[in-house]
C-alpha positions in Angstrom: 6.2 -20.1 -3.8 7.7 -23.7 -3.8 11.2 -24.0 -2.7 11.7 -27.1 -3.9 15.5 -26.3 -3.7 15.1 -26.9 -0.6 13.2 -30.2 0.0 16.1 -33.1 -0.1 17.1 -31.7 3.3 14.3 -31.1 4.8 12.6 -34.2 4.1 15.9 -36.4 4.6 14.5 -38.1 7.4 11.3 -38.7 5.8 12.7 -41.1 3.2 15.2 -42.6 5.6 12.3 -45.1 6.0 12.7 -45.2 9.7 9.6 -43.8 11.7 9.3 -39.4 12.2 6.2 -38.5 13.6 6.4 -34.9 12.3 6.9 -33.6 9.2 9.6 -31.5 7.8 8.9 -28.0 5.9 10.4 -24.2 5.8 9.6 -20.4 6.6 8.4 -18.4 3.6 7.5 -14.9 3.3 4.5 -13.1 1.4 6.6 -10.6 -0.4 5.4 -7.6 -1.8 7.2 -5.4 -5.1 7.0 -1.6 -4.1 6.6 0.6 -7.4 5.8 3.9 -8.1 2.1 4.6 -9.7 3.9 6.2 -12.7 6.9 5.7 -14.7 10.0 8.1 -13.7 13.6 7.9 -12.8 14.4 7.3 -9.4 15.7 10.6 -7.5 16.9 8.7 -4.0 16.2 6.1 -1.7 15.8 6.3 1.7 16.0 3.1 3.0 18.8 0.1 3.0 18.0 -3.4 2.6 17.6 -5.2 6.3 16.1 -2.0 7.4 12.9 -2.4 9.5 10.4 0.7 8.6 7.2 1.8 9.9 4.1 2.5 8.1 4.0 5.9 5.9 7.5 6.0 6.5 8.8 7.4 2.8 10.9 4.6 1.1 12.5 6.5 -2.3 11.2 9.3 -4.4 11.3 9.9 -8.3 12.2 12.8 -10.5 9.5 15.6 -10.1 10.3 17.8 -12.5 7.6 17.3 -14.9 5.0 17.4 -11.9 6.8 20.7 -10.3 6.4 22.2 -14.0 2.7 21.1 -14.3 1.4 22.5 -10.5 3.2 26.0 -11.1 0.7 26.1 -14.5 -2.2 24.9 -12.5 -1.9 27.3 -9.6 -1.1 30.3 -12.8 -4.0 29.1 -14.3 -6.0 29.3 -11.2 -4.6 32.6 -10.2 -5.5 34.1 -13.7 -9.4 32.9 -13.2 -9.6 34.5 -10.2 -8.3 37.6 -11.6 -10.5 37.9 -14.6 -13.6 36.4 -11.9 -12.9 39.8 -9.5 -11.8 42.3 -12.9 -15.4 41.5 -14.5 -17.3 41.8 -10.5 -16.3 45.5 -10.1 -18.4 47.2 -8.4 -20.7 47.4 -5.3 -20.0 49.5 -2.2 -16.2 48.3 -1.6 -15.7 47.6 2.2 -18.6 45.0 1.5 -17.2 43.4 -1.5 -14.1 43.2 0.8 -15.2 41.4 3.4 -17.1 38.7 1.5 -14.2 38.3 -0.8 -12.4 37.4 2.9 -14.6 35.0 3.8 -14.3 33.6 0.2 -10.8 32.9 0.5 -10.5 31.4 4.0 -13.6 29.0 3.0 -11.2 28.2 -0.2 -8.1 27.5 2.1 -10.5 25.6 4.5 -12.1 23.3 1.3 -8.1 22.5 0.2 -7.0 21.4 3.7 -10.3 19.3 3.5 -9.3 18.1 -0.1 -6.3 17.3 1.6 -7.6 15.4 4.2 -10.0 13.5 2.1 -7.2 12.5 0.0 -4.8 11.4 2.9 -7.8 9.7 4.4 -8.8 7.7 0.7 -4.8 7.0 1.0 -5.1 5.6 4.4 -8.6 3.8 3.8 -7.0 1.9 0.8 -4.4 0.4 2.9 -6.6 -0.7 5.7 -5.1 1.8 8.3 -8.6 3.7 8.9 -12.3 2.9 9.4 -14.6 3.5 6.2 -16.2 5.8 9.0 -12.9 8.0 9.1 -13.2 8.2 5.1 -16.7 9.1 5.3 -15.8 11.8 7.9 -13.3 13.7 5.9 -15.7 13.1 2.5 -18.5 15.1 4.6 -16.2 17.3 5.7 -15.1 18.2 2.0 -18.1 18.8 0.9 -19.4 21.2 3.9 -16.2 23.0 2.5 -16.9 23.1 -1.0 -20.6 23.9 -0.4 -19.4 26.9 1.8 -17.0 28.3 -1.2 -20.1 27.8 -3.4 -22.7 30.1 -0.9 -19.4 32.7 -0.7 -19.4 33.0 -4.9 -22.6 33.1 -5.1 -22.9 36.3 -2.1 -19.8 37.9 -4.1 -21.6 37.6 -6.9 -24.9 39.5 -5.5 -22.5 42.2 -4.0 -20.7 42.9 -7.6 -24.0 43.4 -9.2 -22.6 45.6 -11.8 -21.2 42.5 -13.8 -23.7 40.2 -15.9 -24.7 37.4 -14.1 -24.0 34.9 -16.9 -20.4 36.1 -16.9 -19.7 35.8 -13.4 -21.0 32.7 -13.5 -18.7 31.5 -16.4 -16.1 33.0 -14.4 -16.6 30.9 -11.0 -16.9 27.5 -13.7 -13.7 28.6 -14.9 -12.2 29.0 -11.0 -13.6 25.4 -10.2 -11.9 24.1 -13.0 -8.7 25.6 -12.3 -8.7 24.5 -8.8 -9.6 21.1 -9.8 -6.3 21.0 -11.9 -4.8 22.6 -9.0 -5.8 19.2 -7.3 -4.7 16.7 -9.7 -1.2 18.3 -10.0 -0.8 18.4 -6.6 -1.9 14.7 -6.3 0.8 13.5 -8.9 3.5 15.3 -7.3 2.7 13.5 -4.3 2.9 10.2 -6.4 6.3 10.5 -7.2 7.1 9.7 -3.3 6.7 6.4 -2.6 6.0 5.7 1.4 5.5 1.9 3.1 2.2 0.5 3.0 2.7 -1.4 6.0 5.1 -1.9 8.8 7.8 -4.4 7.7 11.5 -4.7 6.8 13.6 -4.1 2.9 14.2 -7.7 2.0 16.0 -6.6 -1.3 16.6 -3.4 -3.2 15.8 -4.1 -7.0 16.3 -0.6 -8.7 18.8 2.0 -7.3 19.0 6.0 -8.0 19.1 6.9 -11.6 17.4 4.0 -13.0 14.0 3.9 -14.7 10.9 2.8 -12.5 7.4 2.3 -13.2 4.0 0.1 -12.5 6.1 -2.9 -13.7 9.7 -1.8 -12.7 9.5 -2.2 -8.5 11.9 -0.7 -6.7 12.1 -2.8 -3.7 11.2 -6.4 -2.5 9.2 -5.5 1.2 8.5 -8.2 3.7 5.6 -6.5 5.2 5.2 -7.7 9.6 3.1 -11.1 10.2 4.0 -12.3 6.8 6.2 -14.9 7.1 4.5 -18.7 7.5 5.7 -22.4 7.4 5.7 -24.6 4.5 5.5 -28.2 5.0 4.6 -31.2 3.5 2.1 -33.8 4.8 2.5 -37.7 3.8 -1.0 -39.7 2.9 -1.3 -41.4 5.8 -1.2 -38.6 8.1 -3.3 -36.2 5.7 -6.3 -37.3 7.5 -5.4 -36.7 11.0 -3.7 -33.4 10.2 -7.2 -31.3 8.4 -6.6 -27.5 8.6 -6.2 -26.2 12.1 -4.4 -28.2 13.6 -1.8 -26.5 15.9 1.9 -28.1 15.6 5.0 -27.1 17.6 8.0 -26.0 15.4 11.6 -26.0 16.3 14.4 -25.2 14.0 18.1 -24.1 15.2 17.2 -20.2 16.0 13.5 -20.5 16.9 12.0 -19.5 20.2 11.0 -22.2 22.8 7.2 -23.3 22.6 6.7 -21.9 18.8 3.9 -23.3 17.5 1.8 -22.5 13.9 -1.8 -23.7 13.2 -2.5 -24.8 9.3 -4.4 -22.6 7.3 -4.1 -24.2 4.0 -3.6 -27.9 2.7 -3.3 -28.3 -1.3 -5.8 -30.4 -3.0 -3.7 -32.2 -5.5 -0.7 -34.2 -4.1 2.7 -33.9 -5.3 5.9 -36.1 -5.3 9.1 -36.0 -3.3 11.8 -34.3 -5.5 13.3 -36.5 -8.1 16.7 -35.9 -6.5 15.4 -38.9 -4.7 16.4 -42.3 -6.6 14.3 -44.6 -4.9 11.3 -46.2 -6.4 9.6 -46.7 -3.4 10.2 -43.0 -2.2 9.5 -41.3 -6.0 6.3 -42.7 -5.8 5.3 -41.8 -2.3 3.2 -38.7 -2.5 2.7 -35.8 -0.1 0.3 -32.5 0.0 1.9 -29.3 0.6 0.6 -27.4 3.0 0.8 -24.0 5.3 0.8 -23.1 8.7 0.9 -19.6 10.3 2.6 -18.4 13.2 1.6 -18.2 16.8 4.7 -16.0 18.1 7.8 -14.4 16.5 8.4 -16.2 13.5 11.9 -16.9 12.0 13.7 -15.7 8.7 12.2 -16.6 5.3 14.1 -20.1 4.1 14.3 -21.3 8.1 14.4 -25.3 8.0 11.5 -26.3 10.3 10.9 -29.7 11.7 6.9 -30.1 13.1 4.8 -32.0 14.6 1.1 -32.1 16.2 0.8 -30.6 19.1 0.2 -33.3 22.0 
């Protein structure tokens, strides 16, 4: 983002026209909006703006009455499968059929807390906070899971042999589909609580409880840790001797002694000084924006920096 608001100042002594062997820039920040996945009115918020948070710590939460609605069908819906599944398997010598249908249910609790953990760790893996290994642990994991519900329908099944096989198996389609909506209701309800991605800090609160938010409504401006970097602006006739890498010490009124950035990024079309500048010989001077990041703690977004190349 160009802060071009900011430029006169900074580059005052540049068009003095007396010598300055560094160049003249500001801190900027790689902002991110925080918005919920789906639309929804906001129900709290947890955090202030300055606040400094931690990853996964929960930032504000929507309405959830639609979703609480939706998982109390789903889990009726899956409750009444099961019924009609263990009505229509009658039969069989019952101390049997009773301790298969045990094993059925703790292998079902044991597949949901590995559903659960595959989705935490898909969560986690699309942030960059775990390994692809740690993802393909808990999908491996889910499927050993659901594999061992499968082998436990499947030995129920053979114990109730009085039902029709056909049925039964219509039955168990029906359970996997009710627990599947189980799932998905379960996963929007978790939507509606919206956590930080990253450690940072609040820069700005856009939307406040009550309000309407959405995929294009954020909630919050986040400045997420290591994202702040210098802007500065490079004259021709030190483009050449300043190529990308180069390290340069900043200074500015609140930064730390020895601070220094390296450039990262140098813009391939020039630009000119601000036209609050009424010189012809300075409007037509040109200079390349550029950006340096950080070797240390960096200072607030819209810092005045003064640098130079590192000696």
């Amino acid at each position: 983002m160009k802060r071009l608001f900011l430029l006169p100042a900074l580059m005052l002594a540049a068009c003095s026209g007396e010598p300055d062997a560094g160049f003249h820039g500001y801190a900027e920040g790689d902002f991110t909006s925080l918005a919920p996945l789906g639309a929804g009115r906001i129900e709290s918020v947890e955090v202030r703006e300055g606040d400094a948070v931690s990853a996964g710590a929960l930032l504000f939460t929507l309405d959830t009455e639609n979703e609480d609605a939706a998982l109390a069908a789903a889990d009726a819906r899956l409750a009444a499968a099961e019924a009609r599944f263990d009505d229509a398997a009658a039969g069989g010598r019952a101390p049997e059929i009773a301790a298969v249908r045990d094993q059925l249910s703790a292998a079902r609790a044991s597949a949901a807390q590995a559903q659960e953990d595959l989705t935490r760790a898909r969560e986690l893996f699309g942030r960059g906070v775990v390994p692809r290994a740690r993802l393909d642990d808990a999908e491996a994991a889910a499927s050993a899971a659901n594999a061992r519900v499968s082998e436990l329908r499947e030995r129920v099944t053979v114990a109730e042999l009085p039902a029709r096989e056909g049925q039964l198996r219509a039955l168990t389609a029906e359970i996997e589909a009710a627990e599947a909506g189980v799932v998905q209701a379960r996963e929007a309800l978790s939507r509606r609580r919206v956590s930080a991605p990253s450690d940072g800090r609040i820069e700005r609160q856009i939307r406040f409880p009550g309000e309407l938010a959405g995929p294009g409504q954020p909630v919050l401006r986040f400045l997420p840790d290591g994202a702040v970097f210098a802007v500065l602006f490079i004259p021709a006739q030190d483009l050449s001797s300043t190529p990308v890498g180069t390290v340069l010490t900043v200074s500015c009124d609140n930064c730390p002694s020895g601070l220094t950035a390296t450039v990262t990024r140098i813009d391939s079309e020039a630009e000119f000084t601000p036209p609050i500048i009424y010189s012809d010989t300075e409007r037509a001077r040109l200079v390349w924006r550029a950006e340096a990041r950080f070797e240390g703690e960096a200072p607030p977004p819209g810092t005045p920096l003064a640098l130079e190349p590192r000696g």
